[in-house]
C-alpha positions in Angstrom: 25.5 35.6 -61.9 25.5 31.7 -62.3 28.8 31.4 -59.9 26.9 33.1 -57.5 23.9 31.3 -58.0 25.5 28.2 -57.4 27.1 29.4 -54.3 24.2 30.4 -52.9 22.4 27.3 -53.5 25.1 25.2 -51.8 25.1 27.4 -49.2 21.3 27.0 -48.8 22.0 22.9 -48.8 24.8 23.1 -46.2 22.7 24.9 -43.9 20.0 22.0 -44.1 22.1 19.4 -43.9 23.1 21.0 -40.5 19.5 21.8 -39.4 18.9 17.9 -40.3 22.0 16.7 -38.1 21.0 19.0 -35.5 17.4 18.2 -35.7 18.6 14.0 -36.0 20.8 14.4 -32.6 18.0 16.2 -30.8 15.5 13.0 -31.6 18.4 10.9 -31.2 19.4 12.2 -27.8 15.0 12.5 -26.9 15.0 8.7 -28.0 17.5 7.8 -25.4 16.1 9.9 -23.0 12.5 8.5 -23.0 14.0 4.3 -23.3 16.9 5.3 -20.7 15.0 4.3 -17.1 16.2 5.7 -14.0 16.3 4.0 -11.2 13.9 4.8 -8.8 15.6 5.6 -5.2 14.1 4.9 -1.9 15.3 5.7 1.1 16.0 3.6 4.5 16.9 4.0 7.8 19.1 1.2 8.8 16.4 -1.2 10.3 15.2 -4.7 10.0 11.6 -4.2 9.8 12.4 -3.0 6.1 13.5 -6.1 5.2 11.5 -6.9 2.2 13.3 -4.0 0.4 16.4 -5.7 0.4 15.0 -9.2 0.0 13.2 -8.1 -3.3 16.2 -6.3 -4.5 18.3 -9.2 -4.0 15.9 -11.6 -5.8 15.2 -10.1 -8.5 11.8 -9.2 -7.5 12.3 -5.3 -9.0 14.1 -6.2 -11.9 11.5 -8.9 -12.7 9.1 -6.4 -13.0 11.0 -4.0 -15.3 11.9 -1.6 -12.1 15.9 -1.0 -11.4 15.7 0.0 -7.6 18.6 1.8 -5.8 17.9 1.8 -1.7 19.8 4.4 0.0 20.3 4.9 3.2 19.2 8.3 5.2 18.9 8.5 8.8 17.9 11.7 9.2 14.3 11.8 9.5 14.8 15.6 8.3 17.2 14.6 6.0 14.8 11.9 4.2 11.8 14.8 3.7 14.3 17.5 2.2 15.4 14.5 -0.7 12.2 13.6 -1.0 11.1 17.2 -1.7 14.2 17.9 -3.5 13.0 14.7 -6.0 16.8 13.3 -4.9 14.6 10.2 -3.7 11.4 8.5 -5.0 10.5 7.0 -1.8 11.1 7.1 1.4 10.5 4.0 4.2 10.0 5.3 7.0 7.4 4.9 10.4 3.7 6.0 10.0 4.0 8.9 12.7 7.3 10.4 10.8 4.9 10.1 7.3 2.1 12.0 9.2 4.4 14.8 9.9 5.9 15.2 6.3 2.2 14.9 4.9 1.6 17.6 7.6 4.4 19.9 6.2 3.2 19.8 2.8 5.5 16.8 1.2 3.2 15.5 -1.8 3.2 11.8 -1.5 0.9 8.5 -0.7 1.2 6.1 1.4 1.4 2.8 -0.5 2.8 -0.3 1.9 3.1 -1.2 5.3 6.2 -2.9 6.2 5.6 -3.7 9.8 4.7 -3.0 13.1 7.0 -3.1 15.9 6.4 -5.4 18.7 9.1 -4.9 21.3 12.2 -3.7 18.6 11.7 -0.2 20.3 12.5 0.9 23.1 13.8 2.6 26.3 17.2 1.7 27.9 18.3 2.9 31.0 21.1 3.0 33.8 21.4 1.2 36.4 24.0 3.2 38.5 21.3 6.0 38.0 18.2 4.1 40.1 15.9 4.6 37.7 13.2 1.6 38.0 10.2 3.0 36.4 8.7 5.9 33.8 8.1 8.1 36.9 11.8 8.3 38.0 12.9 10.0 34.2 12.1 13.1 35.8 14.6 15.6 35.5 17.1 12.6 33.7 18.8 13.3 30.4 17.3 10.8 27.6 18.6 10.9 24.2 16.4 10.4 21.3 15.9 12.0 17.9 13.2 14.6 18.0 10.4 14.5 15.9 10.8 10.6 15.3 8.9 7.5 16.4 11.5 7.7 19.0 10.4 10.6 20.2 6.2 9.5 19.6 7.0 6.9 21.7 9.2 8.4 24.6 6.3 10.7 24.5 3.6 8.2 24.9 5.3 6.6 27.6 5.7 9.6 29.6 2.3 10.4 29.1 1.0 7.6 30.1 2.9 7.8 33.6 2.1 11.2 34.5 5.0 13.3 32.9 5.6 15.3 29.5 8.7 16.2 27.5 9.7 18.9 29.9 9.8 17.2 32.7 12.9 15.5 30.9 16.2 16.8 29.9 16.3 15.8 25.8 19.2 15.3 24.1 18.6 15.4 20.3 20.6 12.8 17.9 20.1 9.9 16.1 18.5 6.7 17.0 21.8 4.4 16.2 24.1 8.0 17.9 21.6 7.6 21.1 22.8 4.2 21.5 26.2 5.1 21.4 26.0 8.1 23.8 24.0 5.5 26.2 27.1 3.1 26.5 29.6 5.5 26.5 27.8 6.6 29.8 27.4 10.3 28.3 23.4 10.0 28.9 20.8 8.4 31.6 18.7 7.1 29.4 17.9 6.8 25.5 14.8 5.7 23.2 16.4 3.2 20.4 16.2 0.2 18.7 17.1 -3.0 18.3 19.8 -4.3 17.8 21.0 -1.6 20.3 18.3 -2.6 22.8 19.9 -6.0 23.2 23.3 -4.8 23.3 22.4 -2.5 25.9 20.9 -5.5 27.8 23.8 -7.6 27.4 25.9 -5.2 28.6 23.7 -5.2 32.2 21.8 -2.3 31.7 17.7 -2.3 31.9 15.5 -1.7 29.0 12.2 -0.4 31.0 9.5 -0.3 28.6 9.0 -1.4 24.7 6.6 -1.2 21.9 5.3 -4.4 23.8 3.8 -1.7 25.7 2.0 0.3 23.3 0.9 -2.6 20.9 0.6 -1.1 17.2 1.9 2.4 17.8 4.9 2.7 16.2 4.3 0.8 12.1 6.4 1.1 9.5 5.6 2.5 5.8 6.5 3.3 2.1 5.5 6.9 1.0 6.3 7.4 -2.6 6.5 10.9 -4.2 2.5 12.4 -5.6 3.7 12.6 -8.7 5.2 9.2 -9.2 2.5 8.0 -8.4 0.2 9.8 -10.3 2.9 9.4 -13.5 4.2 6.2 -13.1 1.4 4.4 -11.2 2.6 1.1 -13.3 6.2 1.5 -11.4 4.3 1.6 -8.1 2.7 -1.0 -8.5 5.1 -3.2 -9.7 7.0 -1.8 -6.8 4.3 -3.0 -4.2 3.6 -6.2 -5.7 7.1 -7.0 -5.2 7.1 -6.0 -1.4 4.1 -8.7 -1.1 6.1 -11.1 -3.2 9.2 -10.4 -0.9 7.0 -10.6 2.7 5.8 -14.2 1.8 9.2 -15.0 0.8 10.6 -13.7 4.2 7.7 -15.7 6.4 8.8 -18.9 4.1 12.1 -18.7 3.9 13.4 -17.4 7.2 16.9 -18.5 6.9 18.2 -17.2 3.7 16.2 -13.9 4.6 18.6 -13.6 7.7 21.2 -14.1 5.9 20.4 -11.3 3.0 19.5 -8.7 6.0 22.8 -9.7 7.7 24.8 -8.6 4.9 22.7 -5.6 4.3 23.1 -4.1 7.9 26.1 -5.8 8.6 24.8 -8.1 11.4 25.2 -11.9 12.3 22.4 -14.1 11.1 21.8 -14.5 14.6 21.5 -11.4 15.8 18.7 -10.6 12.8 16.8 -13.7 13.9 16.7 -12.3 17.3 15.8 -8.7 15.9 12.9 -10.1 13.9 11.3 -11.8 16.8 10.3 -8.4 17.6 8.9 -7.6 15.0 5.2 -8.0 13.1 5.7 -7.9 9.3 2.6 -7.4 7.5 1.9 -9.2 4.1 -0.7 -8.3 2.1 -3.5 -9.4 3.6 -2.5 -7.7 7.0 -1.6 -4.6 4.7 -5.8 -4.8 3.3 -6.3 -5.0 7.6 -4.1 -2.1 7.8 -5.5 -0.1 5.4 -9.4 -1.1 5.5 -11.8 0.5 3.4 -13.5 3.8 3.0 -16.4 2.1 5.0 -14.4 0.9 7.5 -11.5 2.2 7.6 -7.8 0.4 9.1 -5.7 1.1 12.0 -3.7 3.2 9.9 -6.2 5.9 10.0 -6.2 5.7 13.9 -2.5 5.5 14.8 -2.1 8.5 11.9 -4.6 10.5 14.0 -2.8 10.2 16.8 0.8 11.0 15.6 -1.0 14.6 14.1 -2.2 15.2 17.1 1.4 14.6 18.5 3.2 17.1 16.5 0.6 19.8 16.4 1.0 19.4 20.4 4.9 19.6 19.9 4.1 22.5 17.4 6.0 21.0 14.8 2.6 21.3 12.5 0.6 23.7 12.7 -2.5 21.6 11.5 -2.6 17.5 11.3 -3.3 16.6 7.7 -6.0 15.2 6.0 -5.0 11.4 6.0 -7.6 11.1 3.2 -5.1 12.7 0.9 -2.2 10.5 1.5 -3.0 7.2 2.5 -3.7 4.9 -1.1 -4.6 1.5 -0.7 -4.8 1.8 -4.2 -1.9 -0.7 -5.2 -2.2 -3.3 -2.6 -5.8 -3.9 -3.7 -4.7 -4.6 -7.4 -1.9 -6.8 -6.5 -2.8 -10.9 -7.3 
């Protein structure tokens, strides 16, 4: 009876001692997990006018705030709403219209920064062998652009404004840099892209027709991060915006190393980003207050966002435009000092 007493009460103390390590490894392994920070992810589309993402990544501007950023790069404007939705990304830059149509398809996220505007770094190219000397002669001419894009917002616009709509054109749907390339290979009449494809494509003899100089503030650039990091985490956004401020005064001050950081990153001469940001308005944070306005008077982001939800209800991409009020946040770029 003692024997098995004994037996029974080592048995008993084994058994804790496992509950206790088990118990020990889960707290262990919860500790690591809450003071383990992931990076938070946002993704690009290879283009200049993003540039303070790369110049506050490669200063330190992040990191000095206690957030580890990882920028990834996702052309795909469908691409870039699926890994946002999926939680694969944390943020996406991308142009206001492109936002408006995500917001519009039920992607939870706000709008927290505006890079840019562009002023002439978009455009429409064109062949000369095919005669084509203003909007009006696009009729019936093949023009690649990527649908449901600022590529596209604008192509539209244009035609628009001269009389025509998107079927009086023969689209060819691809990607902004692949529309460049089909252009020069002579596989298409025309194509909407950017720079620096449009100065390639001008270099090379062929016409660019018409530019964001020619719809002034229709195409801007943004940062929509995910509802719930913002809601959750509203310290990493706005260490995250005050860091894109930090990095657009460093770019108007320091315009030679900045070429040289977005050189590397997109794999471009100095030179031929110096050119690139000519077109190009980058908006710091007082232009981003502009931008954004108040609830009293509210910015030109509420206007141009109108107008891109009208454009895809029109292309029946949305069935409804959304209600900007839930997405845009000016929020974090009225607490940054």
């Amino acid at each position: 009876m003692k024997k098995k007493l004994v037996s029974m009460l080592l048995l008993a103390a084994m058994l804790a001692m496992v509950v206790a390590g088990c118990g020990g490894n889960k707290s262990a392994e919860k500790a690591s997990q809450v003071g383990e920070k992931k990076p938070i992810v946002i993704a690009y589309t290879p283009w200049t006018g993003y540039g303070a993402l790369f110049v506050a990544k490669e200063k330190g501007m992040f990191k000095n705030r206690g957030v580890e950023v990882e920028l990834q790069s996702i052309e795909g404007v469908g691409d870039r709403k699926q890994a946002l939705v999926a939680g694969k990304i944390q943020a996406m830059a991308a142009s206001l219209d492109v936002s408006v149509s995500a917001a519009g398809e039920g992607v939870p996220m706000k709008f927290v920064w505006a890079f840019d505007s562009s002023n002439g770094a978009d455009g429409l190219i064109v062949k000369k062998s095919k005669g084509i000397e203003k909007i009006a002669d696009l009729k019936g001419k093949e023009i690649a652009f990527h649908r449901g894009s600022a590529s596209h917002f604008l192509l539209s616009t244009l035609l628009e404004q001269n009389g025509l709509n998107d079927g009086d054109i023969k689209a060819v749907d691809m990607k902004a840099s692949e529309a460049a390339s089909a252009f020069m290979a002579g596989k298409v009449d025309a194509a909407i892209t950017w720079e620096p494809h449009l100065g390639k494509a001008k270099a090379a003899g062929e016409t660019v027709l018409a530019t964001t100089k020619d719809t002034p503030g229709l195409i801007a650039d943004i940062l929509a991060v995910r509802e719930d990091l913002a809601a959750n985490n509203p310290e990493t956004v706005q260490a995250i915006v005050a860091a894109l401020a930090e990095a657009t005064d460093y770019m108007n001050k320091n315009p030679e190393d900045t070429n040289k950081i977005l050189a590397a990153a997109f794999k471009m001469k100095p030179e031929e980003v110096a050119a690139d940001i000519q077109t190009v308005k980058f908006y710091d944070l007082k232009e981003n207050l502009e931008f954004y306005g108040t609830k009293e008077k509210p910015g030109a982001i509420y206007d141009v966002g109108k107008r891109a939800g009208e454009f895809y209800v029109k292309l029946k991409l949305l069935a409804q435009a959304p209600d900007l009020n839930k997405y845009i946040d000016s929020t974090f770029i009225t607490k940054v000092k």
